[in-house]
C-alpha positions in Angstrom: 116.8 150.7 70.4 118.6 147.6 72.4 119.9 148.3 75.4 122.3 145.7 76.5 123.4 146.0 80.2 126.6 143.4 80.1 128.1 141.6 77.5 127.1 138.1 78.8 123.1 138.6 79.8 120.6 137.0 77.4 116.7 136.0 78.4 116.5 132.6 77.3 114.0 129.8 78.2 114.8 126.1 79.5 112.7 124.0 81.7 114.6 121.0 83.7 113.8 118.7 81.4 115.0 120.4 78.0 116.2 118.7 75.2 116.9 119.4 71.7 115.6 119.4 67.9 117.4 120.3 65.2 115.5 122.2 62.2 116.1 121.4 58.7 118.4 124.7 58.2 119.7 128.1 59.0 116.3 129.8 60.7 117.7 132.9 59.0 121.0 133.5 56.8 122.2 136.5 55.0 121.3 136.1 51.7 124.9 135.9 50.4 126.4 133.1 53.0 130.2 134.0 52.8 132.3 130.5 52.8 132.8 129.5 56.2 136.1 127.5 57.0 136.2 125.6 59.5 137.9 126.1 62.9 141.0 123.7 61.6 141.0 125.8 58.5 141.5 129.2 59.7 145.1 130.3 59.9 146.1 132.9 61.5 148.7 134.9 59.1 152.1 134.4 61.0 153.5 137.3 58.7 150.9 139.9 60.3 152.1 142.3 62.9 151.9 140.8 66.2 152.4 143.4 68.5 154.7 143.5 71.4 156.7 140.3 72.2 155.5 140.6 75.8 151.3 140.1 76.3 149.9 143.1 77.4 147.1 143.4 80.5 143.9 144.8 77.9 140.6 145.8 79.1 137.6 145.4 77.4 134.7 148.4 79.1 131.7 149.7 78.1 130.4 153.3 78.6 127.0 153.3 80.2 125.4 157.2 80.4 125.8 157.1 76.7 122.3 157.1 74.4 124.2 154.1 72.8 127.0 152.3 74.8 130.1 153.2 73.8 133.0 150.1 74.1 136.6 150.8 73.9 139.9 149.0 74.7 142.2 150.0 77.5 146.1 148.9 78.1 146.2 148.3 81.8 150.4 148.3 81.4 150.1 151.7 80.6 149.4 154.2 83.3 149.2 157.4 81.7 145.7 155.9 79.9 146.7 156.9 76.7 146.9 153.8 74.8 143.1 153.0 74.1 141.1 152.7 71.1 136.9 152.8 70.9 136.1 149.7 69.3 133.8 151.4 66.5 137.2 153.3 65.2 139.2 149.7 65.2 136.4 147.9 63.2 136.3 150.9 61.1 139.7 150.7 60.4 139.0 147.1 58.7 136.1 147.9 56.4 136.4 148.9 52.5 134.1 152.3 51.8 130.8 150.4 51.0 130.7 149.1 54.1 131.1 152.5 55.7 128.7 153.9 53.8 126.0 150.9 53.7 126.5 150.9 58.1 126.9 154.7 58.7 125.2 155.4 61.9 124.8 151.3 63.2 126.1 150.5 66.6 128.6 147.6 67.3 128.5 145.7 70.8 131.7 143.2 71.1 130.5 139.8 71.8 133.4 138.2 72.5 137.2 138.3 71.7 139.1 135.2 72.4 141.1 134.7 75.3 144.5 135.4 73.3 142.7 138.6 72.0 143.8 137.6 68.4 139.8 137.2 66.9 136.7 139.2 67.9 133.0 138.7 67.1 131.2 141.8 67.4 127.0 142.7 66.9 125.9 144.9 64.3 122.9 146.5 64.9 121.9 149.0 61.7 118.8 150.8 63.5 116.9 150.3 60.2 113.2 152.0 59.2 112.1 148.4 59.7 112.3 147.3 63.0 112.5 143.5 62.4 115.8 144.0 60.6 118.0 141.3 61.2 120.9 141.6 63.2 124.4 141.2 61.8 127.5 139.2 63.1 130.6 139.8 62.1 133.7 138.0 63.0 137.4 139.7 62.6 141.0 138.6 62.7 142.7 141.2 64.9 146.3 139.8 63.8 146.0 140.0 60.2 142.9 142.7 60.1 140.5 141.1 58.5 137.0 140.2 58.8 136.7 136.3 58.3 132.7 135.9 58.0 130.1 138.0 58.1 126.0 136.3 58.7 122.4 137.2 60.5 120.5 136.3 62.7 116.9 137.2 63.9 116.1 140.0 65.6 116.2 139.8 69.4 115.4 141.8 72.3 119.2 141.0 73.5 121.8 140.0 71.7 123.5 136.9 71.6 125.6 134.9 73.5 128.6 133.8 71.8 131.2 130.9 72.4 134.9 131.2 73.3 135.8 130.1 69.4 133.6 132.7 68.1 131.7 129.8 66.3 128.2 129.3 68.4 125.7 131.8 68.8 122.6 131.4 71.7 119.4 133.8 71.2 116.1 133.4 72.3 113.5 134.3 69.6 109.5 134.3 70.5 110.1 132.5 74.3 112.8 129.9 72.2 115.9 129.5 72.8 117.9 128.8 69.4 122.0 127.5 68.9 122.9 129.0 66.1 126.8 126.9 64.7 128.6 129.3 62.2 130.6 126.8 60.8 128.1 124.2 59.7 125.3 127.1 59.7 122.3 125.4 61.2 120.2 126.2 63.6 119.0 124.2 66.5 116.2 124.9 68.4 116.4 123.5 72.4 112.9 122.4 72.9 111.5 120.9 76.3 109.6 117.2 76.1 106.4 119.8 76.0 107.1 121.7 73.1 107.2 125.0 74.8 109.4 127.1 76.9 109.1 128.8 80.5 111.0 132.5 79.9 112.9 133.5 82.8 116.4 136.0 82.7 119.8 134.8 83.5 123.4 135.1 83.5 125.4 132.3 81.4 128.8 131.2 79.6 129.7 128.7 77.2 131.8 125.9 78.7 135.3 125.8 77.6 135.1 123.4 74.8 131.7 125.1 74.0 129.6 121.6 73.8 127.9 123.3 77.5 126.2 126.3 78.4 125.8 126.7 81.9 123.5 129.4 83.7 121.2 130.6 86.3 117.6 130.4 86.7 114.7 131.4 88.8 115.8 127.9 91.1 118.6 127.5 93.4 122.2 125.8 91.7 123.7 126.3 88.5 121.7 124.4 85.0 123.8 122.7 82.7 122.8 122.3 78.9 124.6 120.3 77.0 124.7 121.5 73.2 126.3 118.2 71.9 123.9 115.8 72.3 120.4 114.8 73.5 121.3 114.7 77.1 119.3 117.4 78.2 120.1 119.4 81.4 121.2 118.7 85.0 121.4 120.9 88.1 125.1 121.6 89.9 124.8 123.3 93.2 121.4 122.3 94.5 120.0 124.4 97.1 122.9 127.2 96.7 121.0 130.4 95.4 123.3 131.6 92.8 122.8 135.3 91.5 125.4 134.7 88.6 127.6 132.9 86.4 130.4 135.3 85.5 133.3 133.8 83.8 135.9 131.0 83.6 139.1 130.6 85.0 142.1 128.7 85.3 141.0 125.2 83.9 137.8 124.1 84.5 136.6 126.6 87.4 133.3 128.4 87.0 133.6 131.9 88.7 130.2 132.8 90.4 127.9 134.9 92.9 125.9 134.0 95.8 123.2 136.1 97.0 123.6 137.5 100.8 121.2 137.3 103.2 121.4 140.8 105.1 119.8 142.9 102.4 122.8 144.2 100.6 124.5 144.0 97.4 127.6 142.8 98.5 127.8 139.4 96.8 130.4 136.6 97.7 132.4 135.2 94.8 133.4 131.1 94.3 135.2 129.2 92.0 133.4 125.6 90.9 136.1 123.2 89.9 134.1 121.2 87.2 135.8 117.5 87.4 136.1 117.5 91.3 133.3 119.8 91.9 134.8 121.7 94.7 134.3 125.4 95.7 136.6 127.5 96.9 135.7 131.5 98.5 137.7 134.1 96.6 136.7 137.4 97.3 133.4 139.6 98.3 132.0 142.6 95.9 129.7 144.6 95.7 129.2 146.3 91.7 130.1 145.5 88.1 133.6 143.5 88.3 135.6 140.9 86.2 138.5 138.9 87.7 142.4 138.2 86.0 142.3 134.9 83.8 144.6 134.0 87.1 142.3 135.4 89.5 144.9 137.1 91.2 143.4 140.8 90.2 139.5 142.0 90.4 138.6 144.9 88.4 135.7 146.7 90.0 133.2 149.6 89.1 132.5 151.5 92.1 128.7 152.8 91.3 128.8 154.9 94.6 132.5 156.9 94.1 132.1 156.7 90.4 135.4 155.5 90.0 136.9 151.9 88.6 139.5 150.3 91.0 142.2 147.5 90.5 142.2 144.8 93.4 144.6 142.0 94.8 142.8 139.3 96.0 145.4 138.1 98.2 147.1 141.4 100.0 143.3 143.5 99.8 145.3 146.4 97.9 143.3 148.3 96.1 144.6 150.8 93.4 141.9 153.3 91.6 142.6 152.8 87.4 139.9 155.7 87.0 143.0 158.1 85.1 143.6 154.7 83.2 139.9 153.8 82.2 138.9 157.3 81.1 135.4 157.0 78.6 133.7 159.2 77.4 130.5 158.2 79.1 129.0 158.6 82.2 129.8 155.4 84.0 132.2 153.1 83.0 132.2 148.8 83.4 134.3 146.3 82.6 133.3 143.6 80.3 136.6 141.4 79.5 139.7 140.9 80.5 142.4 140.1 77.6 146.3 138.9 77.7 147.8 139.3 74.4 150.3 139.9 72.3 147.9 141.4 69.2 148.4 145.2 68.7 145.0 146.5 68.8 147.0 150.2 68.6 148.3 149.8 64.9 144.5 150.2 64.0 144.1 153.6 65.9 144.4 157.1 63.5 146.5 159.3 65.7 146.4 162.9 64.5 149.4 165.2 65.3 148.1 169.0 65.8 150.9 171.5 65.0 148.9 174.2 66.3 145.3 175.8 66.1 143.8 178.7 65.5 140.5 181.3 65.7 138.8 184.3 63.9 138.3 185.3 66.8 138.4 184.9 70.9 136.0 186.0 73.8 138.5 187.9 76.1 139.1 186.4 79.2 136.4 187.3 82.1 138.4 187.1 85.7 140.2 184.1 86.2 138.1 181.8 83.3 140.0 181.8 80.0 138.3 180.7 76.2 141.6 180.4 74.6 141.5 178.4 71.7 144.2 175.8 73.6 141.1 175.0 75.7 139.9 173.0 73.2 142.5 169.9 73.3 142.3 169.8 76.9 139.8 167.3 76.9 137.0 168.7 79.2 133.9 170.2 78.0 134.1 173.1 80.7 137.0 174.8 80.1 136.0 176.2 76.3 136.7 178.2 73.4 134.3 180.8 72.5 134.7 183.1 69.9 134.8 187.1 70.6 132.2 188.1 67.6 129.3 190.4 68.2 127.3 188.3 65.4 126.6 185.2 67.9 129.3 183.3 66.0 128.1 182.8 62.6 130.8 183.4 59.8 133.9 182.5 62.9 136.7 179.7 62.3 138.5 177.6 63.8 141.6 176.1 61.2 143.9 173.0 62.9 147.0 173.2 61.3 148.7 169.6 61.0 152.0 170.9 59.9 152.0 167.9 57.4 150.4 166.0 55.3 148.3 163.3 57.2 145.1 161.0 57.5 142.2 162.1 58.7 139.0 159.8 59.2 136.5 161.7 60.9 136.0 164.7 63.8 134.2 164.5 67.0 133.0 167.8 68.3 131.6 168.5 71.8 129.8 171.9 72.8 131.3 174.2 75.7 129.3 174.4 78.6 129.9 176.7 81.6 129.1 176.2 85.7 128.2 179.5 86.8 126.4 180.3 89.7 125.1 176.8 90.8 124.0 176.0 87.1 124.9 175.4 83.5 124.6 178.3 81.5 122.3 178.0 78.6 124.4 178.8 75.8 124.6 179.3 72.0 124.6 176.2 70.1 126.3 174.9 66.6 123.7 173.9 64.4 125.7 173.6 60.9 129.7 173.9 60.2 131.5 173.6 56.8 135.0 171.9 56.7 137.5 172.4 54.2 140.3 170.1 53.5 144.0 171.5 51.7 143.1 169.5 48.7 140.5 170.9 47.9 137.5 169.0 49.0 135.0 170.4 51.8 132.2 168.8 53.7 128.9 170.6 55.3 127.7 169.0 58.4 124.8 169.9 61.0 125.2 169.7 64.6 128.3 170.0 65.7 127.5 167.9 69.3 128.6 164.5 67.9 131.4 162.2 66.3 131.3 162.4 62.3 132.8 159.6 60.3 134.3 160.5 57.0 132.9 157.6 54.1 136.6 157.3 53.3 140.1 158.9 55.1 141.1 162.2 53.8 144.6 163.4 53.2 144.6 166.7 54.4 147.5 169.4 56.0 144.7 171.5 57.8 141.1 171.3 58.8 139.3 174.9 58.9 135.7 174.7 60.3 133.5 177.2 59.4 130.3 178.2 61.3 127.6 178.1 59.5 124.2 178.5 61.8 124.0 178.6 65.1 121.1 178.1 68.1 121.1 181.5 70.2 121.0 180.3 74.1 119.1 182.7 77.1 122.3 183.2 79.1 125.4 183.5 77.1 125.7 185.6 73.8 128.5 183.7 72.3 128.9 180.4 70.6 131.8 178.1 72.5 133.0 174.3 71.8 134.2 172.2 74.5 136.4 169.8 73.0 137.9 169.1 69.4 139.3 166.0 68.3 140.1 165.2 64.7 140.1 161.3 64.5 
């Protein structure tokens, strides 16, 4: 499995000197190359919906805690943090059946979504028997929901870095680093006047027109490598020990991190005006943070309080978004600030509940209650158990949706109790049936996951039935936290 920290970290290799080769072709290309336009020839449907007239303030995180990270996008505008949507249910929404089927149980990483949110390039990576299958791009028009190209490229240890235009594509493959250009798809390897590359880790970004890629390395200053031409690389910042490149803001101003000398993590943040070359102080941080496209607003994740906080550069306010930014993960980070007018909501399945019901309920024991109500209340300690002296095998649960609606999937959590000073071990479910109002019915195992149906069902009710369950050592009865058709 790849585990990718941040959206913008790659290893890549580049010695001073570097300059570039280009190979004869594409290094590797899916074997059906879709027909590329080029960036003059894509047009984005005016006729599509394009959300509110207003842009929106949009928030690009990532769940870390997860076994795979979980991505999602958040309206900032709206404080009630209801108006999200993971990113795996939006791309969903855009592919035919076969391609839910043929990538059931791949992970998608966002790469990048341009600046006026409308396009989004995302990393596919299939988890395969093989494990030198190739990774898969795929690029998406978020305005008229569609995916415009779709292409592969070798398998890395990280994934790549990708432009601003969604059409160049850095990786490092066997210590060399590789430009991969979607819309002439070839390949050019960036050799140094040696042949062979020095590995080392940083943080970089694509300049704005993407013909740069600036970044960090194991030397004081930022390194500049210039993708257009045979110019090589020079050095900006000499003798300044840069930790990282983070993004660009107004203009031409590279946002970055300086190391501090008195052994903390707190890291001072600068803006490099390219043309004039002047630095200006912005703020100090310490953690995962991105800045405003203005730089007027820093959004941090606290590490220490757990918590992710809004700040104004300017006053020093700071305003904890934790309610707003709610995952489903242990620890939550931002990746990417968006202003837009694209309505990445008309792509999320909201299921109205009329009401649910049990077979049966454990009666309440003191002040702790296992009505079935516990299980929309979003929290995995407050559950429903049923009141069967059979361990739970044979119980249902039936959601009522008063009407006739779309369903595309269920995610399913089991109930866990605090008693004591510990978490009770407690019965388990280890296979469910579902039945549908038309007729159909599906049997799944393990109920501790999210379950994507191969295509949307039309359904006015979803009973679950419990078919097998694990008996725990503490707790006779078999509970679910949380219940969320999607």
């Amino acid at each position: 499995m790849r585990y990718i920290k941040a959206a913008l970290i790659i290893v890549f290799s580049v010695l001073l000197s570097a300059c570039t080769a280009t190979t004869g072709g594409d290094v590797v290309t899916s074997s059906q190359s879709p027909n590329i336009p080029s960036s003059n020839e894509v047009k984005v449907n005016q006729d599509a919906a394009k959300g509110t007239e207003k842009k929106a303030r949009w928030l690009l995180n990532g769940q870390e805690g997860e076994e795979d990270r979980v991505q999602f996008l958040t309206n900032l505008d709206d404080p009630t943090g209801k108006t999200n949507i993971r990113i795996d249910d939006l791309i969903d929404t855009m592919q035919t059946r076969e391609e839910r089927i043929k990538y059931h149980g791949s992970h998608v990483d966002v790469g990048k979504i341009t600046s006026d949110g409308s396009r989004m390039a995302i990393t596919r990576d299939v988890y395969g028997e093989q494990p030198e299958d190739p990774l898969i791009i795929e690029v998406y028009n978020l305005d008229a929901g569609k995916k415009e190209r779709e292409f592969k490229l070798p398998p890395t240890d990280q994934y790549p870095i990708i432009s601003s235009d969604l059409s160049k594509y850095l990786y490092v493959l066997n210590g060399h680093l590789y430009l991969y250009d979607a819309i002439s798809k070839r390949t050019t390897e960036m050799k140094t006047e040696k042949g062979k590359a020095d590995v080392i880790h940083g943080h970089g970004v694509f300049s704005p027109d993407n013909t740069k890629f600036y970044f960090v390395d194991d030397q004081p200053g930022i390194v500049v490598l210039d993708l257009s031409g045979n110019s090589g690389t020079k050095r900006l910042l000499a003798g300044t020990d840069v930790s990282g490149i983070m993004q660009w803001g107004q203009g031409n101003q590279l946002i970055f991190t300086t190391y501090k000398k008195d052994n903390t993590f707190i890291n001072d943040i600068y803006s490099l005006d390219i043309p004039t070359g002047k630095v200006q102080f912005i703020t100090k941080n310490e953690g995962d943070f991105i800045l405003s496209p203005d730089q007027k607003k820093l959004v941090l994740a606290d590490d220490e309080a757990v918590k992710m906080f809004m700040i104004d550069i300017a006053s020093g306010k700071k305003e904890d978004i934790s309610s707003i930014v709610n995952g489903e993960g242990t620890w939550v980070v931002p990746i990417q600030w968006i202003n837009t007018k694209t309505n990445y909501m008309k792509y999320s399945n909201k299921v109205k509940v009329k009401r649910i019901t049990a077979s049966s309920t454990l009666p309440n024991q003191g002040n702790r209650s296992f009505s079935v109500s516990n299980l929309t209340d979003d929290n995995s300690l407050t559950p429903w158990c049923e009141g069967s002296k059979t361990g739970g095998v044979g119980e249902t649960v039936t959601i009522d949706l008063g009407s006739t609606q779309e369903v595309r999937g269920i995610d399913m959590v089991d109930g866990t109790m605090w008693v004591n000073n510990k978490y009770l071990d407690m019965n388990t479910i280890q296979k469910i049936k579902l039945d549908f109002s038309d007729g159909q019915s599906l049997v799944l195992e393990n109920n501790d996951t999210r379950f994507k149906f191969d295509e949307p069902i039309r359904t006015s009710f979803v009973k679950i039935t419990i078919l097998e369950v694990k008996k725990g050592a503490d707790f006779p009865n078999t509970c679910i936290g949380k219940l969320k058709l999607l």
